[in-house]
LUMKOLMI-851365 format. One record per atom (N, C-alpha, C): residue in one letter; y, z, x. Coordinates in steps of 0.001 Angstrom, whole numbers, padded with zeros to 6 digits, always signed. Example, Ala and Ser with C-alpha at 12.3 -4.5 7.8 and 13.67 -1.06 7.14 Angstrom:
A-005690+007800+013190;A-004500+007800+012300;A-003300+007800+013200;S-002250+007080+012850;S-001060+007140+013670;S+000030+007870+012900;
END
This chain:
X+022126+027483+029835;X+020948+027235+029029;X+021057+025954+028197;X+022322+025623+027485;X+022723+024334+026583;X+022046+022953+027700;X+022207+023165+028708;X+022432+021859+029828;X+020431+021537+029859;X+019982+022883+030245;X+018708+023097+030285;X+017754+022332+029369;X+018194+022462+027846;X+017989+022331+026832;X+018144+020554+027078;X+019646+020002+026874;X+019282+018826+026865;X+019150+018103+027731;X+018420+018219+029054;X+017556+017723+029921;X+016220+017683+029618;X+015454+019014+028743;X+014222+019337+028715;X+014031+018187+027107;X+015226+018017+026314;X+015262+016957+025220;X+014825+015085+025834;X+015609+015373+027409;X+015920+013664+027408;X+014126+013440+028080;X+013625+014345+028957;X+012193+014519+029762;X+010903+014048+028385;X+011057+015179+026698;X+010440+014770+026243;X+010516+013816+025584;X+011821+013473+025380;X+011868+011693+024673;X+011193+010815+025605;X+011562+010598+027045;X+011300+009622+027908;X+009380+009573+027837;X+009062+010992+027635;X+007305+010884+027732;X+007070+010344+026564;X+007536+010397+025496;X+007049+010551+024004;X+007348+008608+024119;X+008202+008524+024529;X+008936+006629+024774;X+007533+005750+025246;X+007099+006803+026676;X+006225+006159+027267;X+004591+006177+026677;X+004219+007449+025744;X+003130+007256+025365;X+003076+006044+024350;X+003672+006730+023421;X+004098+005689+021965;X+004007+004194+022347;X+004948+003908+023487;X+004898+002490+023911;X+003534+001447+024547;X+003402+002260+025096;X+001696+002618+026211;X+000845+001762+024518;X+000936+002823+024190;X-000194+002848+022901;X+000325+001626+021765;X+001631+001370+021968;X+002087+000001+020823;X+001705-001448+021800;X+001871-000950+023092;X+001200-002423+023908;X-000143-002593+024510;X-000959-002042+024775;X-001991-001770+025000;X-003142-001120+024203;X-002795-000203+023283;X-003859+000212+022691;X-004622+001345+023198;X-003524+002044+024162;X-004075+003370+024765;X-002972+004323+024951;X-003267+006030+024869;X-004161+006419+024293;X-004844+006438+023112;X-004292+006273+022266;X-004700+006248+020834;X-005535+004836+020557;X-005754+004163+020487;X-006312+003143+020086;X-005552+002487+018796;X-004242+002303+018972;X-003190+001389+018135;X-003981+001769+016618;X-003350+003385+016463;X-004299+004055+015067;X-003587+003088+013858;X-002066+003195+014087;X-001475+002695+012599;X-000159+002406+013697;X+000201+000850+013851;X+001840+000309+013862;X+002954+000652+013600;X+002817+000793+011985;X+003836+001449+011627;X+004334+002963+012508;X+003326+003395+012496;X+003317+005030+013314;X+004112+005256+014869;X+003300+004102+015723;X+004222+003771+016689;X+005679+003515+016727;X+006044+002869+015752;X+007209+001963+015935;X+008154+003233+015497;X+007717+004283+014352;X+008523+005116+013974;X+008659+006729+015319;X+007412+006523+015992;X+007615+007240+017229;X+008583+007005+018227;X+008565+005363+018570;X+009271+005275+019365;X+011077+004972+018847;X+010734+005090+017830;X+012775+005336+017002;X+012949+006625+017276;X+012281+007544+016620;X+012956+008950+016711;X+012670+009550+018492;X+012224+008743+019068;X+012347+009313+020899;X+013513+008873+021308;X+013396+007432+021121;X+014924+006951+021436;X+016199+007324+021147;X+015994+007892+019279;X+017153+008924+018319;X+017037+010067+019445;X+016047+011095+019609;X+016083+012231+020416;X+016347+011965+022049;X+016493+011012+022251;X+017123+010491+023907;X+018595+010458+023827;X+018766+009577+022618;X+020309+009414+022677;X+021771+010644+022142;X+020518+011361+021355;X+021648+012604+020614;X+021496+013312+022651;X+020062+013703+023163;X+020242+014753+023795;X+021397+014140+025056;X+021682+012910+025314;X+022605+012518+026539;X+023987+012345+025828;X+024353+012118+024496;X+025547+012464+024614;X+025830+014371+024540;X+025209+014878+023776;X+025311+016446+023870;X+025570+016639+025412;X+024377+016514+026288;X+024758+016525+027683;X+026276+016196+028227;X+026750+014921+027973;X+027841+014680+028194;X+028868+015034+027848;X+028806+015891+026595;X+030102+016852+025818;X+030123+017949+026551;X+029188+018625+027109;X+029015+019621+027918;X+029874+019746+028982;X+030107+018575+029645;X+030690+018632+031109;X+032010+018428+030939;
END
């Protein structure tokens, strides 16, 4: 279940990476509401990418 877990962590960082980003370069979906907002989305996806692949890797 641990392994499960941080796979299903690295899947929603990588989406959360790609909306956030989507929306800091383009202006979609959201319509670039607030900058600041983005930029702090795409830190804590990247923070929640990087805790869930080393956890992964302590695992094995």
């Amino acid at each position: 279940m641990p392994k499960a877990l941080c796979l299903v962590g690295m899947v929603v960082a990588v989406l959360l990476l790609l909306v956030f980003g989507l929306d800091l370069a383009v202006g979609f979906p959201f319509g670039r509401l607030s900058l600041v907002m983005d930029i702090g989305f795409l830190l804590c996806s990247a923070a929640l990418g990087y805790m869930s692949w080393t956890t992964l890797q302590e695992q094995k």
